[in-house]
C-alpha positions in Angstrom: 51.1 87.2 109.1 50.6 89.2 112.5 52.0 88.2 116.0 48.9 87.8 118.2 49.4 88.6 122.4 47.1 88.8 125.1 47.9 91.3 127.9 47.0 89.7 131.3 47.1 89.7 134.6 46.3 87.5 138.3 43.5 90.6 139.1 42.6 94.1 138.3 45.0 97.5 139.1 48.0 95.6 138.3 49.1 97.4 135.5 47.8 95.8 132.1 46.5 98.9 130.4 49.9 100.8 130.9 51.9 97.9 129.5 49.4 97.2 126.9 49.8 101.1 125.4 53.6 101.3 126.6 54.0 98.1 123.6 51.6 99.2 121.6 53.8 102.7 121.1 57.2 101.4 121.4 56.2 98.9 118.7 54.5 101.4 116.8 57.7 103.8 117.0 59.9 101.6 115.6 58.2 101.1 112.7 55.7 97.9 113.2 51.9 98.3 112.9 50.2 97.8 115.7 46.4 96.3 116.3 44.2 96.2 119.7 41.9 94.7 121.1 40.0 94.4 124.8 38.6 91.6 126.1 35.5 92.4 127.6 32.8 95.1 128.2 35.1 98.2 128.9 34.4 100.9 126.7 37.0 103.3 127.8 40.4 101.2 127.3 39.5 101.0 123.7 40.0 104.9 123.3 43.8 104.2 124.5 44.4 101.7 122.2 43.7 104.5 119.3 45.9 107.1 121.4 48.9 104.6 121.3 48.5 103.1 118.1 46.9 105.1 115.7 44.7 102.9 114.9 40.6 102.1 116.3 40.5 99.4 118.8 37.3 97.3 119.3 35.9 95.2 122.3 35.5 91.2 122.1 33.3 89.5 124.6 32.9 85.7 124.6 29.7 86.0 126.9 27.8 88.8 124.8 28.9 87.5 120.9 29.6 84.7 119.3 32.5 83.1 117.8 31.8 84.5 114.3 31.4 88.2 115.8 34.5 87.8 117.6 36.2 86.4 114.3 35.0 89.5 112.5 36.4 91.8 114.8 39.2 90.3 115.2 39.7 90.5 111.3 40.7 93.9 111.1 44.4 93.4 112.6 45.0 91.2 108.9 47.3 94.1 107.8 48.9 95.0 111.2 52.6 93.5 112.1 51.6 92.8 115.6 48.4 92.5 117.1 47.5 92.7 121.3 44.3 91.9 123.3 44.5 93.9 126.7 42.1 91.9 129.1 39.7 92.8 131.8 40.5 91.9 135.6 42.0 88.6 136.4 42.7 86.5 133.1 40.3 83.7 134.3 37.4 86.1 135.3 34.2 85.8 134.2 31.0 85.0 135.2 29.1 82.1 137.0 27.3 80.7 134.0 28.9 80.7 130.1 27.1 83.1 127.6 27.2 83.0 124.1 30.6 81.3 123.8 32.2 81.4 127.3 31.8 83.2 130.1 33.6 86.4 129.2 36.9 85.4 130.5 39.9 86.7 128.9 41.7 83.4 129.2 38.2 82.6 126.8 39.7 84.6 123.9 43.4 83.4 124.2 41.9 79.9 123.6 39.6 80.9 120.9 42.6 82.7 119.0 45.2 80.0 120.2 47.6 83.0 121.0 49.3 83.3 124.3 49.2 84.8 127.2 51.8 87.4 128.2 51.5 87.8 132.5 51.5 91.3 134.0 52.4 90.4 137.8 53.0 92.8 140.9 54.8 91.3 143.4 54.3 94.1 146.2 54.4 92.5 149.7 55.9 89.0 148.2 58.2 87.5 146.8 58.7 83.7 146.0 54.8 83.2 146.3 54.4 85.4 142.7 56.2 82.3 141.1 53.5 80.4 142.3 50.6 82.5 141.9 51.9 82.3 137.5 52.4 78.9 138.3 49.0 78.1 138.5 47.7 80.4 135.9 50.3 78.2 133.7 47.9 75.3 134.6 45.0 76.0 135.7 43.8 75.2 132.0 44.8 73.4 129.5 43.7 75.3 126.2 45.6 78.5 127.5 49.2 78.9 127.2 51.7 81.0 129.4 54.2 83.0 127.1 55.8 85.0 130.2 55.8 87.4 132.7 56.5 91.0 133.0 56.9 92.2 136.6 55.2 95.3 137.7 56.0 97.8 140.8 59.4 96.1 141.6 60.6 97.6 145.1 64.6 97.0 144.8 67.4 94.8 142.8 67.5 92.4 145.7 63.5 91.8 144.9 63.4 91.5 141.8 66.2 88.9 141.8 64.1 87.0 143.9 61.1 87.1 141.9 63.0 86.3 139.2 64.4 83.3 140.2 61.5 81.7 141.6 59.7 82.3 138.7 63.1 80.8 136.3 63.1 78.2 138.9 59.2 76.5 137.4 59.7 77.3 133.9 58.6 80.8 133.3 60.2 83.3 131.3 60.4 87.3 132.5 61.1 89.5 130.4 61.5 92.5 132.4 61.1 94.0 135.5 59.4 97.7 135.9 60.2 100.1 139.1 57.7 101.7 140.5 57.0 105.0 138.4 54.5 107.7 139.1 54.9 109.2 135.8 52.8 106.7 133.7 50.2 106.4 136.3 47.0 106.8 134.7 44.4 109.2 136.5 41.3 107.3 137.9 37.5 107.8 138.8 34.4 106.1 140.2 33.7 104.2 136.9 37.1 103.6 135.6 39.9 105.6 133.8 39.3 108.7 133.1 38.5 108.8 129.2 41.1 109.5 126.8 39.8 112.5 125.6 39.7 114.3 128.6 43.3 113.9 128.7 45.4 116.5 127.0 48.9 115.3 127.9 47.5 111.7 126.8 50.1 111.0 124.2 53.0 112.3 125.7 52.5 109.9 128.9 52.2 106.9 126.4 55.5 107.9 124.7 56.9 108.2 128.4 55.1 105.0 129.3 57.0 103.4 126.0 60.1 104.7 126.9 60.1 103.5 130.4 59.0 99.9 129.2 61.4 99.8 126.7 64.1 100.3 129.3 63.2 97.6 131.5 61.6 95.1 129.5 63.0 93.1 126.5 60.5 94.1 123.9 62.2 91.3 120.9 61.9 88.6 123.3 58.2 89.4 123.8 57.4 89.8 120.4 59.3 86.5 119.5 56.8 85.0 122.3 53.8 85.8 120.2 52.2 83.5 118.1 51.7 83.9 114.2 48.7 84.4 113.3 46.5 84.9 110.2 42.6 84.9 110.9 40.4 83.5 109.3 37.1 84.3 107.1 34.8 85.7 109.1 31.3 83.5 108.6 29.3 86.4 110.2 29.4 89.9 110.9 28.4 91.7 114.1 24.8 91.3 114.3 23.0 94.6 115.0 20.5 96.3 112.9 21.3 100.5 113.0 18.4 101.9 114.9 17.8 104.4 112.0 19.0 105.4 108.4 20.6 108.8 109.9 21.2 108.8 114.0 21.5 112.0 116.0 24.4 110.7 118.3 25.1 112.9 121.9 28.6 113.0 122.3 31.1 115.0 124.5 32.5 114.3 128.0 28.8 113.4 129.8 27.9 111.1 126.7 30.7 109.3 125.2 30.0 105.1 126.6 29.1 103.4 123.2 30.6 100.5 122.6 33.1 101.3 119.0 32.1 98.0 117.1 28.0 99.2 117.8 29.1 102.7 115.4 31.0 100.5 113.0 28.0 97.8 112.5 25.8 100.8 112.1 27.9 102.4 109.7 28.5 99.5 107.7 24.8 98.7 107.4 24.2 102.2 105.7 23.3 103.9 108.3 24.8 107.8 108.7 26.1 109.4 112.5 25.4 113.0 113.0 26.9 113.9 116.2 25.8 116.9 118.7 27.3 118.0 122.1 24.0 118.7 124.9 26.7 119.9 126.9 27.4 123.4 124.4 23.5 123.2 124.8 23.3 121.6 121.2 20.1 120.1 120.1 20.0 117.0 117.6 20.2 116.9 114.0 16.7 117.8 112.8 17.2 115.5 109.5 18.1 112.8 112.1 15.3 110.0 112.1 16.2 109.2 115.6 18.3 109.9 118.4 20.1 108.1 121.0 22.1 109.3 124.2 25.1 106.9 125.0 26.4 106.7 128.7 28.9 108.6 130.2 29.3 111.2 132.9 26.2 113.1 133.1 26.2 113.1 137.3 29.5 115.4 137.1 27.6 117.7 134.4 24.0 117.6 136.1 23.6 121.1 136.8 25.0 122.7 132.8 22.6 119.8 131.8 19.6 121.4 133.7 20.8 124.7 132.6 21.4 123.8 128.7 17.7 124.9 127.6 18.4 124.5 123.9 19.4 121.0 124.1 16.8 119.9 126.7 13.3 121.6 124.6 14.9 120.7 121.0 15.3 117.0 122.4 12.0 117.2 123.8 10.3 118.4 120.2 12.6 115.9 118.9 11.2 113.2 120.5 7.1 114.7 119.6 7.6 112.6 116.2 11.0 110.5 116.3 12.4 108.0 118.4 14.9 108.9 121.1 16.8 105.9 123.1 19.4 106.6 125.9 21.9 104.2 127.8 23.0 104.1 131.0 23.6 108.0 131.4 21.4 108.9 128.7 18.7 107.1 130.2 19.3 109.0 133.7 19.1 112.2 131.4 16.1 111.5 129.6 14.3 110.8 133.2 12.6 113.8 135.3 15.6 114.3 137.6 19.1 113.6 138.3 20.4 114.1 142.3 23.9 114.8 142.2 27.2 113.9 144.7 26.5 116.5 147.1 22.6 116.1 147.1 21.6 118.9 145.0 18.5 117.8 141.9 18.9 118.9 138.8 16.0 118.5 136.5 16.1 116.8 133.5 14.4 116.0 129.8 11.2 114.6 131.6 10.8 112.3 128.4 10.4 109.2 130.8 9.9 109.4 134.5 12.9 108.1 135.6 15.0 109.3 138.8 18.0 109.0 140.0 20.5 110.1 142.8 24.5 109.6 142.9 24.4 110.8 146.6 22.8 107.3 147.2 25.6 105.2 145.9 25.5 101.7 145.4 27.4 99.9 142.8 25.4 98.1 139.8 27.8 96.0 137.6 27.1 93.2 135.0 26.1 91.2 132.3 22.7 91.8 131.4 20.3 89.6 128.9 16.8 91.6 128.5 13.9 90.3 126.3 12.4 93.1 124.7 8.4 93.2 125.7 8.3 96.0 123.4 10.2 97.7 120.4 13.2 100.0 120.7 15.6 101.7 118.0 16.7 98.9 116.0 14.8 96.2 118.0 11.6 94.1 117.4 9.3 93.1 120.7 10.8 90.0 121.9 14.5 90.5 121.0 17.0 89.6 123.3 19.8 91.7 124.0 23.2 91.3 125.4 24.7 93.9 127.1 26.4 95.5 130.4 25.5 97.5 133.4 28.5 99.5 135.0 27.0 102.4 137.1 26.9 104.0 141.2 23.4 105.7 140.5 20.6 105.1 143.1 16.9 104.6 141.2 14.6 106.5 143.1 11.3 106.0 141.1 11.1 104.0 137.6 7.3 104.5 137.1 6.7 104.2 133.2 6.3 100.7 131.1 9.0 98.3 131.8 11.0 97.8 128.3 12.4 94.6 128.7 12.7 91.7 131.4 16.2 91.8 132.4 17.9 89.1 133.9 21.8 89.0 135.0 24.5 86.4 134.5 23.3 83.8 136.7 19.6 84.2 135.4 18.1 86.2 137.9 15.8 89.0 137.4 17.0 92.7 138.1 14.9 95.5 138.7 16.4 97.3 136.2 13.9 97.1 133.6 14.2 100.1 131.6 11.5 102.1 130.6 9.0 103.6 127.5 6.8 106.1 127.1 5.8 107.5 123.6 8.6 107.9 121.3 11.6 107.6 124.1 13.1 104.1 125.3 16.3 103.7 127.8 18.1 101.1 129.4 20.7 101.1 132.3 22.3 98.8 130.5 24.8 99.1 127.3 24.4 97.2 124.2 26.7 95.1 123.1 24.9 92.4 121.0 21.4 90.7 119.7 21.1 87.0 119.7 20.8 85.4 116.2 
């Protein structure tokens, strides 16, 4: 039996990632074994969740999978002593119109898994009105339950007692109150976090992060808050077909946005993962029977990318007999050119026709639902895909075949179609699932 938590919060930047790993560790120092999970489609608070707990963390998304993917995933916290979903924005954010089993909500998954909901809330530039801001989380639906609150970014004793007694005052349990503290601030940029692998002093802000927490916040209470939990049988699996027997996977700081479950379903299918870095100008396996470029960073690495010739002419004669698919940043790097921050263009693979430009920023963010008009890696014509578009880049020409029609949460079309041409495929978008 595990204790099962989700981490939540009344909106975005208020602190749920940092008390999400600062549990995760203290928990995991004192001996307990620790599971996460995130609600949603971020890719990079997953890597986090490893850091703190030693342990791989997996996304859950009630709009992209269904209820016996999510059961699946879920599955693996079965030997763990305590088990956490961190989730994504405000806990009843999600789309317009529901997806495959909600609408991609957090509060979606606390109902699912019947666990509750523990409240991250910063009360900067209030006081009272936070008790009635968790209030109405409390009851704005039924099916979710409230377990408590921690309060983040406290400015003095004399506010925190007046938080605190508002929020006694309707029912709701704090347990602890954090000061303001710039040593477990987690470093930012344009697309999120930056990853945890580009963080060297990663695990010694956790540990500082766990101390700190474990200072102000009563870390028995919260545990006794949590529900116990055993999952269930799993009816289905994740369903994604591997988009070869042995995949050529880019990997390093420019390419690293691939969703954790996605590797794990293709591994478990039989499928092998060679890895190569086209930022140390490596070039795929040549055993590989296809490639595929995951997002990432590739507009802060445009120029070594344009310089790497190995990489670019060994993906190019890669791609003469083999499939090669790229996401997001991938796809950007398999177009003709990439324009940079300060304007400068960098050429590229030329494998589609694609360009871009970061100096034309404008943010594309969403579910996406695309019906395949054509086959890609591990896709038949007329599949339809589930997935999530998170990116500042400016298209500047898409001129080859459309792949897909792609609509977005509400059902419109997008113009981000994708593209094909010979053996190469991309997508702005990131896979997360196939409909059954």
């Amino acid at each position: 039996m595990a204790a099962g938590l989700v981490i939540s919060a009344p909106a975005s930047g208020v602190g749920k990632t940092t008390l999400t790993l600062a549990l995760a560790r203290a928990w995991r120092n004192s001996g307990l074994r620790v599971q996460c999970f995130k609600s949603g489609p971020d890719y990079i608070d997953p890597a986090f969740h490893a850091a703190a707990t030693g342990r791989a963390s997996v996304n859950v998304d009630s709009w992209a999978m269904d209820r016996g993917t999510i059961s699946h995933l879920v599955s693996r916290g079965i030997d763990a002593d305590v088990v956490l979903a961190e989730g994504s924005m405000g806990l009843f954010d999600g789309v317009a119109a529901r997806g495959v089993c909600g609408t991609g909500a957090t509060a979606d998954i606390a109902e699912m898994l019947d666990w509750p909901v523990l409240l991250v809330i910063d009360p900067s530039g209030q006081a009272q009105t936070a008790a009635a801001i968790a209030a109405g989380l409390r009851d704005y639906r039924a099916g979710v339950r409230l377990a408590g609150v921690v309060l983040n970014r406290v400015a003095s004793p004399r506010h925190e007692a007046l938080v605190r007694r508002a929020l006694l005052d309707v029912g709701i349990a704090v347990f602890g109150a954090l000061p303001r503290h710039a040593e477990i601030s987690l470093p930012k940029r344009h697309l999120g976090l930056v990853q945890a692998e580009e963080q060297a002093e990663i695990g010694k802000l956790i540990d500082e992060a766990a101390r700190f927490v474990a200072e102000h916040v009563d870390l028995d209470a919260v545990l006794r808050s949590a529900a116990t939990w055993s999952p269930q049988p799993a009816v289905s699996g994740v369903n994604v077909t591997p988009p070869g027997q042995r995949i050529a996977l880019a990997r390093d700081a420019a390419f690293s946005f691939v969703y954790p479950h996605m590797l794990e379903a293709w591994r478990a299918a039989g499928a092998e993962i060679s890895t190569f870095s086209p930022l140390a100008d490596e070039d795929p396996d040549p055993g590989a029977d296809v490639c595929w470029l995951p997002g990432g960073y590739p507009e802060l690495h445009a120029g070594k990318i344009a310089a790497n010739a190995r990489f670019r002419s060994g993906l190019r004669a890669f791609a003469e007999t083999r499939p090669v698919h790229g996401e997001c940043g991938g796809y950007m790097v398999l177009g003709t050119a990439l324009t940079d921050a300060d304007g400068i263009s960098h050429e590229m693979t030329g494998l589609l026709g694609l360009e871009t430009s970061f100096a034309k920023r404008r943010m594309h963010l969403g579910y996406r639902l695309a019906e395949l008009t054509a086959p890609m890696p591990g896709h038949r014509a007329g599949a339809r895909l589930r997935g999530h578009e998170f990116h500042y880049s400016t298209i500047l020409a898409q001129p080859d075949t459309p792949l897909a029609v792609v609509h977005d949460a509400t059902g419109a079309v997008i113009a981000e179609t994708g593209s094909r041409r010979g053996q190469a495929t991309g997508t702005f978008f990131h896979l997360i699932a196939e409909d059954r």
